[in-house]
N, C-alpha and C positions, 0 to 999 in steps of 0.2 A: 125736912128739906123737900120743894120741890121737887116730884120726880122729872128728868130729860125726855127726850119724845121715845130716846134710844131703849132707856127702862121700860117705858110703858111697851114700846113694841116687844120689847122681850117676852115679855108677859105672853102675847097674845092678844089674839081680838076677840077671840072664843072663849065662852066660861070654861071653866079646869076642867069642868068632867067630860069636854065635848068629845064626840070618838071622831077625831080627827089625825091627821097622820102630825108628830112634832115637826118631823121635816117641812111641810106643806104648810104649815103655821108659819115656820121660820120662815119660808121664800116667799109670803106674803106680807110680813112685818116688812122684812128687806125692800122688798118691792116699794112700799108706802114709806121710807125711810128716805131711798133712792128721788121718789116721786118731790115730797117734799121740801125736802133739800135742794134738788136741782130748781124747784121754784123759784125759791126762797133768793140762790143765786143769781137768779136771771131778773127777778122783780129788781134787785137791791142793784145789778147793774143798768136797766134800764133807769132807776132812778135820776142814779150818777148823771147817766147818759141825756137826761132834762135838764138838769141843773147846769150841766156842762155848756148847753145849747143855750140855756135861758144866759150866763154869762157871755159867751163866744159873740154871739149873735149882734151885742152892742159893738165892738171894736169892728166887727166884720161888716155891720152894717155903716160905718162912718169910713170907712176906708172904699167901700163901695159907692157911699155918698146918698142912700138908702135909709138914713140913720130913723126918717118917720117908717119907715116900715119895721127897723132893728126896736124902738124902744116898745109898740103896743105888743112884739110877739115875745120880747123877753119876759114883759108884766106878763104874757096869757101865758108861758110856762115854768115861773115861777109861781102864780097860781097854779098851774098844776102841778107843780114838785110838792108842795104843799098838801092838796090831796090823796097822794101819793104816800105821802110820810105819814099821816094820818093813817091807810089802811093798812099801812107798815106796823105801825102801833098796835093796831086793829088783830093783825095776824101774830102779831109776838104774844097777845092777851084771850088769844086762846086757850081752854082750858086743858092742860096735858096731866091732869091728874083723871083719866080715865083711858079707857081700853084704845087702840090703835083704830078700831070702827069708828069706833063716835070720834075720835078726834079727826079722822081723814074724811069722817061725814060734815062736822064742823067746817073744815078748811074747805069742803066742796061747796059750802052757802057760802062761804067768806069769796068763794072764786065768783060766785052766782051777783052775789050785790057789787064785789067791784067791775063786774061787766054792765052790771045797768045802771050804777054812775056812770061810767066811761060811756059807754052808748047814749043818754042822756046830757051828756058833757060836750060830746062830739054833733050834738046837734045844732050847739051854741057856738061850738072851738071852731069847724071846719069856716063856716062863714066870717067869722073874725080874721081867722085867717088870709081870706081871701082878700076885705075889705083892708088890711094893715098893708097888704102885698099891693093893691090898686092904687094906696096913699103913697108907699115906697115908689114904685114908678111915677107918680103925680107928681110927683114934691122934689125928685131927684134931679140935680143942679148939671145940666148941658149944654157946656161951657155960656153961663150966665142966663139961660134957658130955663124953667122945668118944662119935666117931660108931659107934663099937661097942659101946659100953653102949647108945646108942639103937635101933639096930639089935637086940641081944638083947631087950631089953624087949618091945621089938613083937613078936618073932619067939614069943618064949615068951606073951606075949598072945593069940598067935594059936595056939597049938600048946602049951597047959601043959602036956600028956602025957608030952611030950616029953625026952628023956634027955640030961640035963646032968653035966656032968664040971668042976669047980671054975666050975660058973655058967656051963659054952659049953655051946650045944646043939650034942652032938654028928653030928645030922642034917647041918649046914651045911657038913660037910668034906664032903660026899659029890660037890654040886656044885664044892664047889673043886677035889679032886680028879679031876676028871670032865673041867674047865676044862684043870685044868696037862698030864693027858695029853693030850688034841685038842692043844693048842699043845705040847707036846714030841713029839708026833706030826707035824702039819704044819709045825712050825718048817722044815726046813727048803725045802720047798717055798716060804714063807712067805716067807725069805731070799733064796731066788733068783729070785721076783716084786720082790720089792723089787729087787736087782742089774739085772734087767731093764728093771725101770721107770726105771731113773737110765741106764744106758746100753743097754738094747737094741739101739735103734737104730745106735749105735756099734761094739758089738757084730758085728751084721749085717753092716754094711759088711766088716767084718774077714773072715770068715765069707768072704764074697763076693768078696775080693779075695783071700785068700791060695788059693781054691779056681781063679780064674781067672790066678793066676802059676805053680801046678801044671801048669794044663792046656796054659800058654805055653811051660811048661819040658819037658815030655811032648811 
């Protein structure tokens, strides 16, 4: 039978004959048992918490009347629940039939590649984002208006000079473009503030303790 991550830490991360104190074993197995876990927790409700959004999002955006910005951001995070479940997969098919080291060194590369998808990801997601959100206000119905014929009106009120291509003023890409590169620019920085900000801290510890089982095994 496969052994649980709980057996393996029992064990130890050190080989038997190491002259290490058992106590001091024990509260680093714990440590990495703690570390793990509470991950594993937070991953599986942030999941939820995409899924939740990627459904919510269509009723909330037709009640709003937004409904073109509610259907492209539900499609971009139900593709991302999707990858999501995938490194889900990914982390349960971890190999726990070896020492509490190498497996909390494993799950520290598993933490390494799902940040540079998501960094990677967010290069592509942020600007989508932006672009679903400029079509939800474009497209949204004021009282028998949308808010993009309101918006050109004014815009040409203010600027009649101005060079129109089937009634757009062409001026107005210039700031969107402007927009979508900075955000496909910082995306991914962007992405791995966000990664930080849900588990930094978690993170750190990790950081911290696989650096202080090195220095024990050294």
């Amino acid at each position: 039978m496969e052994k649980s991550i709980e057996t393996i830490w029992k064990e130890g991360f050190l080989k038997d004959d190491a002259l290490v104190a058992p106590k001091l074993n024990d509260l680093y197995n714990q440590k990495s048992i703690d570390i793990v876990e509470k991950f594993k927790r937070m991953y599986k409700i942030n999941r939820i918490a995409i899924i939740a959004f990627a459904i919510l999002i269509i009723p909330i955006s037709y009640i709003t009347k937004m409904i073109y910005m509610g259907i492209p951001m539900s499609l971009l995070f139900i593709s991302v629940s999707f990858i999501a479940q995938k490194f889900s997969k990914q982390l349960d098919n971890i190999d726990k039939n070896t020492s509490s080291y190498d497996y909390l060194s494993s799950f520290d590369k598993w933490v390494q590649d799902m940040i540079f998808v998501n960094s990677k990801l967010s290069t592509f997601m942020y600007p989508y984002i932006f672009t679903a959100m400029v079509i939800g206000f474009w497209f949204i119905d004021l009282n028998g208006t949308t808010g993009g014929a309101l918006f050109v009106n004014g815009f040409i009120s203010e600027f009649p000079n101005t060079t129109l291509v089937n009634g757009f003023p062409v001026l107005l890409l210039i700031p969107y473009f402007i927009i979508i590169g900075i955000l496909a620019f910082f995306g991914g920085r962007i992405g791995r503030w966000d990664i930080n900000l849900v588990y930094g801290g978690i993170l750190s510890r990790l950081k911290d303790l696989l650096s202080d089982m090195e220095d024990l095994k050294n």
